[in-house]
C-alpha positions in Angstrom: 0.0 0.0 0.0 1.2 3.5 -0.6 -0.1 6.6 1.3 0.2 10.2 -0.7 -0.7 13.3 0.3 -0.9 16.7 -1.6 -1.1 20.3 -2.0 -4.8 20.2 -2.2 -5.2 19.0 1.3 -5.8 15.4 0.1 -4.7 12.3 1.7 -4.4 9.1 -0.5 -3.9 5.7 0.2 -3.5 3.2 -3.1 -3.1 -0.2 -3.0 -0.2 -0.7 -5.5 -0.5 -3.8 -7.6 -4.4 -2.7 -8.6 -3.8 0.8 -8.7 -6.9 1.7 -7.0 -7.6 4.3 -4.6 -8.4 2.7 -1.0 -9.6 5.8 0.9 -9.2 9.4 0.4 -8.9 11.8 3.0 -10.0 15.3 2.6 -8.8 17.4 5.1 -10.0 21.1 6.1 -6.7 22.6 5.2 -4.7 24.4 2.2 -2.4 21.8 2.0 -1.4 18.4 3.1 2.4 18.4 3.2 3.9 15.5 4.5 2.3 12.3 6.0 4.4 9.9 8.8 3.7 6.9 10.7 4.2 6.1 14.2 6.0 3.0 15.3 6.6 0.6 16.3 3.3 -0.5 16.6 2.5 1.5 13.8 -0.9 2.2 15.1 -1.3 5.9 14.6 -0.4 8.1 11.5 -0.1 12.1 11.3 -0.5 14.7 8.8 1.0 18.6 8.6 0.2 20.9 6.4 1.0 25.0 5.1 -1.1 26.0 9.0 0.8 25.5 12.5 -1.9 22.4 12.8 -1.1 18.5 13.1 -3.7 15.8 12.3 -3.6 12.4 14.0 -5.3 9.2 12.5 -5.6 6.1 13.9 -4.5 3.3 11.4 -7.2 1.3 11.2 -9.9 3.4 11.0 -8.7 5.8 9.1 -10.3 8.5 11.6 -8.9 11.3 13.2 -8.6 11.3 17.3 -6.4 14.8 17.5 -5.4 17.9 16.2 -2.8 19.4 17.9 -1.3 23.2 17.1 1.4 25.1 18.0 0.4 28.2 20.1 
């Protein structure tokens, strides 16, 4: 599986050999940035973007549990 995300605030996940979009993420933001995983267990996976704001997912679920910003 490969996990993308993009300027349009846009998180991706493809499963590679049938080149089909699993989930998409749209998140309330400008633009998506970078994407990282924690681990191990790899359990929870977090978002940043152009704003001060991170996003954290569960795995799993593909949900968000927190947003955390910088004050």
């Amino acid at each position: 599986m490969v996990y993308f995300s993009d300027a349009s605030g846009q998180v991706r996940f493809w499963h590679c050999s049938s080149r089909k979009c699993l989930v998409l993420l749209n998140e309330n933001r400008a633009q998506t940035m970078s994407l990282a995983f924690s681990g191990p267990p790899a359990d929870k996976f977090v978002t940043v973007g152009a704003d001060p704001k991170v996003f954290v997912y569960d795995v799993d679920t593909k949900k968000r549990v927190a947003e955390l910003e910088a004050t």
